[in-house]
Backbone as XML, in Angstrom:
<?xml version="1.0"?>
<chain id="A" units="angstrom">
  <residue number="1" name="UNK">
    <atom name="N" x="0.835" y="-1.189" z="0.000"/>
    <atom name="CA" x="0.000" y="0.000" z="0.000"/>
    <atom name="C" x="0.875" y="1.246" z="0.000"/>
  </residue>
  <residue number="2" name="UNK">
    <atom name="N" x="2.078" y="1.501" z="1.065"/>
    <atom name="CA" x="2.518" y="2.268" z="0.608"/>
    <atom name="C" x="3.741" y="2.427" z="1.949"/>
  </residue>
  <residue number="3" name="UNK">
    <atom name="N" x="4.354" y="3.360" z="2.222"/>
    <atom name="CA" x="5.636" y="3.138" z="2.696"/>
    <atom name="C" x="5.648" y="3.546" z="4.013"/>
  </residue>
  <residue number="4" name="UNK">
    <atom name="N" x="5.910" y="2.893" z="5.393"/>
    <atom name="CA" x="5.892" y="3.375" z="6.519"/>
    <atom name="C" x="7.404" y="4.006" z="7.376"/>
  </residue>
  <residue number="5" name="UNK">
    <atom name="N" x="7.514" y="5.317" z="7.181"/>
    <atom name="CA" x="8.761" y="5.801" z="7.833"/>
    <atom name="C" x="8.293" y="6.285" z="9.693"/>
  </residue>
  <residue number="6" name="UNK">
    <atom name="N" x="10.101" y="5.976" z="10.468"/>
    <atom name="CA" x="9.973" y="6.853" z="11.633"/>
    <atom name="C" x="10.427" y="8.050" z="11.719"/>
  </residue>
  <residue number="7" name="UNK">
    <atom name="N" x="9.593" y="9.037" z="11.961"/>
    <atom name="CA" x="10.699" y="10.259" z="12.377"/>
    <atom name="C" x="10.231" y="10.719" z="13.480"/>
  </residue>
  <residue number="8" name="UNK">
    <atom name="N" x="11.083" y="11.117" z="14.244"/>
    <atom name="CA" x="11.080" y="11.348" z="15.645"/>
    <atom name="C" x="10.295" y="10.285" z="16.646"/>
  </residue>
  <residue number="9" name="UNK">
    <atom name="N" x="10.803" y="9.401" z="16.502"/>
    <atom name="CA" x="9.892" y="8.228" z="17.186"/>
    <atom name="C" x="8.055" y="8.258" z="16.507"/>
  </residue>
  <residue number="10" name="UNK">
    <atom name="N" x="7.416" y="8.980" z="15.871"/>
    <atom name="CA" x="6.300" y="8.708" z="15.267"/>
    <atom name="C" x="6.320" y="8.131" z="13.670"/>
  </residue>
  <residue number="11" name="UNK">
    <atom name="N" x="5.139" y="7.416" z="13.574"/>
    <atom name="CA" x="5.014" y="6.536" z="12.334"/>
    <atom name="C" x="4.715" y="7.481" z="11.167"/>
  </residue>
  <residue number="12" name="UNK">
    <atom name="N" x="4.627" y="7.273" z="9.885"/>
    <atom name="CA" x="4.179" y="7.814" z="9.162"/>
    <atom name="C" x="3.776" y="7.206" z="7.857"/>
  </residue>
  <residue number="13" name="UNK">
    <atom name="N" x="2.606" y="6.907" z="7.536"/>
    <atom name="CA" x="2.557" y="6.362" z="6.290"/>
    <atom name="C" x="1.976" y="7.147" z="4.891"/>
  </residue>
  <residue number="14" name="UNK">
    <atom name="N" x="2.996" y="6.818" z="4.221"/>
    <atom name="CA" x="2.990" y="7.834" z="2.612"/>
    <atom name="C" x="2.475" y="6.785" z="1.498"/>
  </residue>
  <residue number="15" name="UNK">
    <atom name="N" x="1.566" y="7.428" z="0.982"/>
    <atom name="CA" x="1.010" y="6.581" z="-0.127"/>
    <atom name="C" x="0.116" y="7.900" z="-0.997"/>
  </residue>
  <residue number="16" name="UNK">
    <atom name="N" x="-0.082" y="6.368" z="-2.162"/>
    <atom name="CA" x="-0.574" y="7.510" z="-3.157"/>
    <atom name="C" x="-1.722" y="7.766" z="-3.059"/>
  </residue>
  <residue number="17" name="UNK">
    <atom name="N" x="-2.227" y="9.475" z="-3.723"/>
    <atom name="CA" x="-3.560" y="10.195" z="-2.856"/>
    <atom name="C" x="-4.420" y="9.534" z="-3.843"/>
  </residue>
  <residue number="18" name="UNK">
    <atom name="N" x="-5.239" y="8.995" z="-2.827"/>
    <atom name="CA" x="-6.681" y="8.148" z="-3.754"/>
    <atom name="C" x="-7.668" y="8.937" z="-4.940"/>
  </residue>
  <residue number="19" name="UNK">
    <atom name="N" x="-7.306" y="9.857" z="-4.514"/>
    <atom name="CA" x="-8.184" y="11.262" z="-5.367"/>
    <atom name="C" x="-7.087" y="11.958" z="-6.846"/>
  </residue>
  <residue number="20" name="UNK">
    <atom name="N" x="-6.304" y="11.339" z="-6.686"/>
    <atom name="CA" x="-5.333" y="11.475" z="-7.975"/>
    <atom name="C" x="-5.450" y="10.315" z="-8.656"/>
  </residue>
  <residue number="21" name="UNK">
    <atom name="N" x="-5.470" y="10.866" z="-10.045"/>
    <atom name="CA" x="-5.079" y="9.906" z="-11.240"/>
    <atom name="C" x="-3.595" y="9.991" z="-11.710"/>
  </residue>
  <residue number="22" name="UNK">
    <atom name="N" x="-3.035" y="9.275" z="-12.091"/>
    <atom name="CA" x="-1.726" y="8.913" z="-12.275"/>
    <atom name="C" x="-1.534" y="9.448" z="-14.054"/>
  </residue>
  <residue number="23" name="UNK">
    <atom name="N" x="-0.565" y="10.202" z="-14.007"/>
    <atom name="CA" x="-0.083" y="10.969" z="-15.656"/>
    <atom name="C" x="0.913" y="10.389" z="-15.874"/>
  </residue>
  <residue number="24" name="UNK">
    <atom name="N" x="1.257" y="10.555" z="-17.378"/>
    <atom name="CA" x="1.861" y="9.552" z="-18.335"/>
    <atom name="C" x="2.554" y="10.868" z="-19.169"/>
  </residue>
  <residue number="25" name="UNK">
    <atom name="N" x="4.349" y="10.813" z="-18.903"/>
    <atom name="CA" x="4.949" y="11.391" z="-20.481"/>
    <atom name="C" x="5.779" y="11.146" z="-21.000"/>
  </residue>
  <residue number="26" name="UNK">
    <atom name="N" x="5.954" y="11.042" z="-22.565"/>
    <atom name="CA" x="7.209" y="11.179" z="-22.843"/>
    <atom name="C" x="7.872" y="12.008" z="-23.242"/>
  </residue>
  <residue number="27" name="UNK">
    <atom name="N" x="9.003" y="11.463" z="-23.248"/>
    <atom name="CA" x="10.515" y="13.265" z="-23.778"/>
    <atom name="C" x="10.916" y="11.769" z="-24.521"/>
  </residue>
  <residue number="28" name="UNK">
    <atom name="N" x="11.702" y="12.866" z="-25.733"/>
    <atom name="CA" x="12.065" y="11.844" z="-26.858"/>
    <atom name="C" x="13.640" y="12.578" z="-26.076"/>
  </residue>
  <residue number="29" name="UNK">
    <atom name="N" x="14.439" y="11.664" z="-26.384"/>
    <atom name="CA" x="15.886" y="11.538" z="-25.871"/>
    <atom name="C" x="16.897" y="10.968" z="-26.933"/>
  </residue>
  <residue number="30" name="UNK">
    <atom name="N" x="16.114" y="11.129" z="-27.892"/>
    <atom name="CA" x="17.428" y="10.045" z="-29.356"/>
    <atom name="C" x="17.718" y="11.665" z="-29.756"/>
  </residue>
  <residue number="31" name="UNK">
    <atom name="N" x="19.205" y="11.351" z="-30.157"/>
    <atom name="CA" x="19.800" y="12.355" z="-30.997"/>
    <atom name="C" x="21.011" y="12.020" z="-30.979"/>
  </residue>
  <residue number="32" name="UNK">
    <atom name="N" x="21.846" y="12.076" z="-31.838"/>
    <atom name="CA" x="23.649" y="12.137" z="-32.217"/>
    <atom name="C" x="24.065" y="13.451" z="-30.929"/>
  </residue>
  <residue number="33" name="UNK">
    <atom name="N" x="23.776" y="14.716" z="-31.504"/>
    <atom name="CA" x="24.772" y="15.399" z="-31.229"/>
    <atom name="C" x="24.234" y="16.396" z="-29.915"/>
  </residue>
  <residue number="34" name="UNK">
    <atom name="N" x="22.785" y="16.276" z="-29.966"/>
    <atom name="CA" x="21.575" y="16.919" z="-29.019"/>
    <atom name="C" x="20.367" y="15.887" z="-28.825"/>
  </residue>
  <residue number="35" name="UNK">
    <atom name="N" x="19.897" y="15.814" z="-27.365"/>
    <atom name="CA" x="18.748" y="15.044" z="-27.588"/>
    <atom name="C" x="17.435" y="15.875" z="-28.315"/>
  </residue>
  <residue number="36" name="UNK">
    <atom name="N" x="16.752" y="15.163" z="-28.814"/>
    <atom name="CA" x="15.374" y="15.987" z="-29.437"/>
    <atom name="C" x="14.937" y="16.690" z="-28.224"/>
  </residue>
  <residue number="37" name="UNK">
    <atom name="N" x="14.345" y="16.187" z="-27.592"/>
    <atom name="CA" x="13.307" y="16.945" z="-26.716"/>
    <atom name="C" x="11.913" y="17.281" z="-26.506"/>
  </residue>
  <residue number="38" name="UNK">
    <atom name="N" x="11.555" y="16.972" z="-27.545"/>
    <atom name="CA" x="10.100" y="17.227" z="-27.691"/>
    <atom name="C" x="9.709" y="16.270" z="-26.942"/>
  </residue>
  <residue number="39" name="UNK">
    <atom name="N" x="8.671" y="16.671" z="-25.666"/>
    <atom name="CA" x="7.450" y="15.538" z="-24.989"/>
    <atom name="C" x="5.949" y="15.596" z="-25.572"/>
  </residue>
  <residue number="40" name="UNK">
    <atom name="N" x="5.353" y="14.763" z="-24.950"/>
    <atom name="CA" x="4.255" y="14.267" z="-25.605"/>
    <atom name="C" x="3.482" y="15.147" z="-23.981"/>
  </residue>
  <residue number="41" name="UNK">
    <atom name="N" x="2.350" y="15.401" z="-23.940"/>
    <atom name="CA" x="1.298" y="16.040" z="-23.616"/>
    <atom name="C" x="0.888" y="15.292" z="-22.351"/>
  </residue>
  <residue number="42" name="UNK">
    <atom name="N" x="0.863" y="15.948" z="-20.965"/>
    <atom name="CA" x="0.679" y="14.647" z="-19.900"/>
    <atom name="C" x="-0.905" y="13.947" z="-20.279"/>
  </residue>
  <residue number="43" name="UNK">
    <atom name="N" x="-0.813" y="12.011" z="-20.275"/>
    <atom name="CA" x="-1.811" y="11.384" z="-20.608"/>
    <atom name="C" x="-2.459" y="10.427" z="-19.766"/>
  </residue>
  <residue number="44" name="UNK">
    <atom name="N" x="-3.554" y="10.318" z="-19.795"/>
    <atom name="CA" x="-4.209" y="10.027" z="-17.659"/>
    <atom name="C" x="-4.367" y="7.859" z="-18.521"/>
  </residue>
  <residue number="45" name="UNK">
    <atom name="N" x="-3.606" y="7.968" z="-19.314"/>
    <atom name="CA" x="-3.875" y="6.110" z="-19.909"/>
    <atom name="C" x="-1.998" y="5.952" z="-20.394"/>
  </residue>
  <residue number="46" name="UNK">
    <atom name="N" x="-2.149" y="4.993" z="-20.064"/>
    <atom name="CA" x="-0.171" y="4.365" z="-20.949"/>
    <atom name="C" x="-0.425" y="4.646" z="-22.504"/>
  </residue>
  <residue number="47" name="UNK">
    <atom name="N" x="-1.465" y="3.844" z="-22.719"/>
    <atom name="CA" x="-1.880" y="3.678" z="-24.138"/>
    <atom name="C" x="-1.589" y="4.671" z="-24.969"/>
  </residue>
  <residue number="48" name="UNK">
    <atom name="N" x="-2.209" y="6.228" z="-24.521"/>
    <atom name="CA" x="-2.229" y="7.267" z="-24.720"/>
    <atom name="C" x="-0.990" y="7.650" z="-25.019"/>
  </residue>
  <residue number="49" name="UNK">
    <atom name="N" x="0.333" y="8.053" z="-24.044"/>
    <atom name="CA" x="1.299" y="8.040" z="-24.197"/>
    <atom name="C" x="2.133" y="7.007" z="-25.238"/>
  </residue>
  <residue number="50" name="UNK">
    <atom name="N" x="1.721" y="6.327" z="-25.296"/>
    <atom name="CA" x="2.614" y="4.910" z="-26.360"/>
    <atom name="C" x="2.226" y="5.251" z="-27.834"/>
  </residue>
  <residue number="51" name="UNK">
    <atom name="N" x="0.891" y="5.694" z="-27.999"/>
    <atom name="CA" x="0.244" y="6.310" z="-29.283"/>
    <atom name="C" x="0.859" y="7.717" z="-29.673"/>
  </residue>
  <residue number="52" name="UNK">
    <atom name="N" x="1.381" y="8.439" z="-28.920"/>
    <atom name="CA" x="2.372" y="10.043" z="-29.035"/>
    <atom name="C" x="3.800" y="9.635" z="-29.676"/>
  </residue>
  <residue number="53" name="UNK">
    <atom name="N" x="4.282" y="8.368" z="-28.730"/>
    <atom name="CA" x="5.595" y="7.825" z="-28.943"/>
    <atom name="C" x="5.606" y="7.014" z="-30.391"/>
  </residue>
  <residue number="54" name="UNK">
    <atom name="N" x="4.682" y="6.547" z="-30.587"/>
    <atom name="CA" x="4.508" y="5.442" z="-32.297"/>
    <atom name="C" x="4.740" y="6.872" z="-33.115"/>
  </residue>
  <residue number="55" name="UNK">
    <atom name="N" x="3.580" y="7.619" z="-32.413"/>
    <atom name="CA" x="3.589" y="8.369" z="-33.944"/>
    <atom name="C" x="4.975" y="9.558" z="-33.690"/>
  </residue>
  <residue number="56" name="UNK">
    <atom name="N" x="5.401" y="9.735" z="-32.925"/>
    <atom name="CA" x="6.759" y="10.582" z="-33.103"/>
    <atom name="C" x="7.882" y="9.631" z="-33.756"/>
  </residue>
  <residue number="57" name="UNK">
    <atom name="N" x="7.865" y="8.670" z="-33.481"/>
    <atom name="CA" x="8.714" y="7.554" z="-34.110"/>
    <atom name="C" x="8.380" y="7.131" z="-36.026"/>
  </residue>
  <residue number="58" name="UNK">
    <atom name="N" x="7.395" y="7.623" z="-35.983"/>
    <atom name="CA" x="7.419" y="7.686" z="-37.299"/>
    <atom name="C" x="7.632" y="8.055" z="-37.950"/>
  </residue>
  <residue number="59" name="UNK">
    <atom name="N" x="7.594" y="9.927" z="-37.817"/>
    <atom name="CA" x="7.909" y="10.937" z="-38.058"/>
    <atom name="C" x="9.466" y="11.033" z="-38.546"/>
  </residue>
  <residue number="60" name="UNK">
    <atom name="N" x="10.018" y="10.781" z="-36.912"/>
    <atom name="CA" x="11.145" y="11.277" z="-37.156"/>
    <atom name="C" x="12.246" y="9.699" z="-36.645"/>
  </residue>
  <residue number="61" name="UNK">
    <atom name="N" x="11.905" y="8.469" z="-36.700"/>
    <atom name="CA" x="12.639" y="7.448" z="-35.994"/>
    <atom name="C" x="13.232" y="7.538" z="-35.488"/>
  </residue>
  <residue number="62" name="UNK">
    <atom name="N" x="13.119" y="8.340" z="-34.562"/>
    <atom name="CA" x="13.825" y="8.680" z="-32.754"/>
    <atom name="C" x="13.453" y="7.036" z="-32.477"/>
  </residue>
  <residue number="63" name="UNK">
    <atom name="N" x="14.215" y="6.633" z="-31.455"/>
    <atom name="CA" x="13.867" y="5.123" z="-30.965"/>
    <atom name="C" x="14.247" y="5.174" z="-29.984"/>
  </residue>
  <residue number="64" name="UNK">
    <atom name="N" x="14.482" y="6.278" z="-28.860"/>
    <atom name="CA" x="14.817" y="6.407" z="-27.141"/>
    <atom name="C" x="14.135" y="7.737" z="-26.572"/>
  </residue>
  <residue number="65" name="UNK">
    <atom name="N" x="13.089" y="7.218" z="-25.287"/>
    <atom name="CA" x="12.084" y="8.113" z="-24.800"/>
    <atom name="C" x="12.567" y="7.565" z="-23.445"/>
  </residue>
  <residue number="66" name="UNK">
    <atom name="N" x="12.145" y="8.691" z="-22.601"/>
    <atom name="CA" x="11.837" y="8.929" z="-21.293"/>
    <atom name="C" x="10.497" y="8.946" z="-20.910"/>
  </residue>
  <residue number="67" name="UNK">
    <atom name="N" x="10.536" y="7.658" z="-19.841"/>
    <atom name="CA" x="8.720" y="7.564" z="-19.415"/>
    <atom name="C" x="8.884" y="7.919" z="-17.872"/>
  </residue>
  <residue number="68" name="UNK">
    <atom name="N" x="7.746" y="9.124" z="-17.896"/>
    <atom name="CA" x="7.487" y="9.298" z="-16.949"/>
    <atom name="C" x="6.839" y="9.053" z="-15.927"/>
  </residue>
  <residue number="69" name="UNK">
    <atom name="N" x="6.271" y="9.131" z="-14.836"/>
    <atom name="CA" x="4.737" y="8.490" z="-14.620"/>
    <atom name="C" x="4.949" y="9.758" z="-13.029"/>
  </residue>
  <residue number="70" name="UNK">
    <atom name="N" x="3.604" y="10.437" z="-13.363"/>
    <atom name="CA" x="3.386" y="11.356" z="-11.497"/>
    <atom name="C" x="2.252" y="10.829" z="-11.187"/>
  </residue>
  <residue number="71" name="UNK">
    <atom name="N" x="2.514" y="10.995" z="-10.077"/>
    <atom name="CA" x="1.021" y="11.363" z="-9.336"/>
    <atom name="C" x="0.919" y="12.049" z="-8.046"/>
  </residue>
  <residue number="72" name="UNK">
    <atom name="N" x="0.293" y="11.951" z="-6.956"/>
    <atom name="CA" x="0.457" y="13.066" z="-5.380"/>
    <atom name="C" x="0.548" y="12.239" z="-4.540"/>
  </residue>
  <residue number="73" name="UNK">
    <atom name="N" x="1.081" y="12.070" z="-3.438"/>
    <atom name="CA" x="1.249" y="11.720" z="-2.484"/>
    <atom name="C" x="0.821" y="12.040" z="-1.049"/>
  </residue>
  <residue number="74" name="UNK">
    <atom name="N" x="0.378" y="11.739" z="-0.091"/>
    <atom name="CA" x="-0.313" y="11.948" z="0.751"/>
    <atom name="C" x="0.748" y="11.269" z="2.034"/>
  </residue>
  <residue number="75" name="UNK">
    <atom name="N" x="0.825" y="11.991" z="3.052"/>
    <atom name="CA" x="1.495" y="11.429" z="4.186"/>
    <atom name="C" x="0.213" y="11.458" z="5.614"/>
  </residue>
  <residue number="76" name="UNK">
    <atom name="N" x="0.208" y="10.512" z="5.946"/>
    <atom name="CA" x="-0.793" y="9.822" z="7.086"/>
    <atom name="C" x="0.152" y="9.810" z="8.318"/>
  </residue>
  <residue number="77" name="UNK">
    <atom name="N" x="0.049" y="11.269" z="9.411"/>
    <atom name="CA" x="1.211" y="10.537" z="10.278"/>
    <atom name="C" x="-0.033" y="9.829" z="11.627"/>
  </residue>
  <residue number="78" name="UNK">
    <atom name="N" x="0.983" y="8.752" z="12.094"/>
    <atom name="CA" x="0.274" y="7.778" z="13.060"/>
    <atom name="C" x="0.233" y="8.322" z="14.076"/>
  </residue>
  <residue number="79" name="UNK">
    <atom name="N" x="0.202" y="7.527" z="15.271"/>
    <atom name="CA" x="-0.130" y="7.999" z="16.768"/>
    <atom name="C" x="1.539" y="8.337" z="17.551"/>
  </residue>
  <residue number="80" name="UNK">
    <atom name="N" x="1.463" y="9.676" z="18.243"/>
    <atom name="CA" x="2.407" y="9.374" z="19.300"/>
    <atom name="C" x="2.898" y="8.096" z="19.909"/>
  </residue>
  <residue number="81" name="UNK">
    <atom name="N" x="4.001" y="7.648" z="20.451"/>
    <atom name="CA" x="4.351" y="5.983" z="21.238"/>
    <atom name="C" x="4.337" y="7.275" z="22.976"/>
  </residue>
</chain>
């Protein structure tokens, strides 16, 4: 579910915020002498993102991307000991 740290003797658990959807991007990273650079548009499906990456690859047969993936995080701290 998600990750339980101590700090200062109290618990804390961090996980991802249920009320967020998770985004999808890519950055094209092929180039000889510069990477391209161009990213694809943040996309709330993989699919979505993989369909930006086909068709930039077609274009221009770049064949190395950077996948991203965000979303928010939420920290739950526990009880005093």
């Amino acid at each position: 579910m998600g990750d339980t740290q101590t700090y200062l003797s109290r618990s804390f658990m961090i996980m991802a915020d249920p009320m967020s959807v998770p985004t999808y991007q890519a950055t094209c990273v092929s180039g000889e002498e510069a990477e391209c650079g161009e990213q694809s548009e943040a996309a709330f499906s993989v699919a979505e993102r993989e369909q930006w990456i086909e068709d930039h690859f077609l274009r221009t047969r770049h064949a190395r991307y950077l996948h991203t993936v965000s979303d928010y995080r939420v920290v739950l701290p526990g009880e005093w000991p």
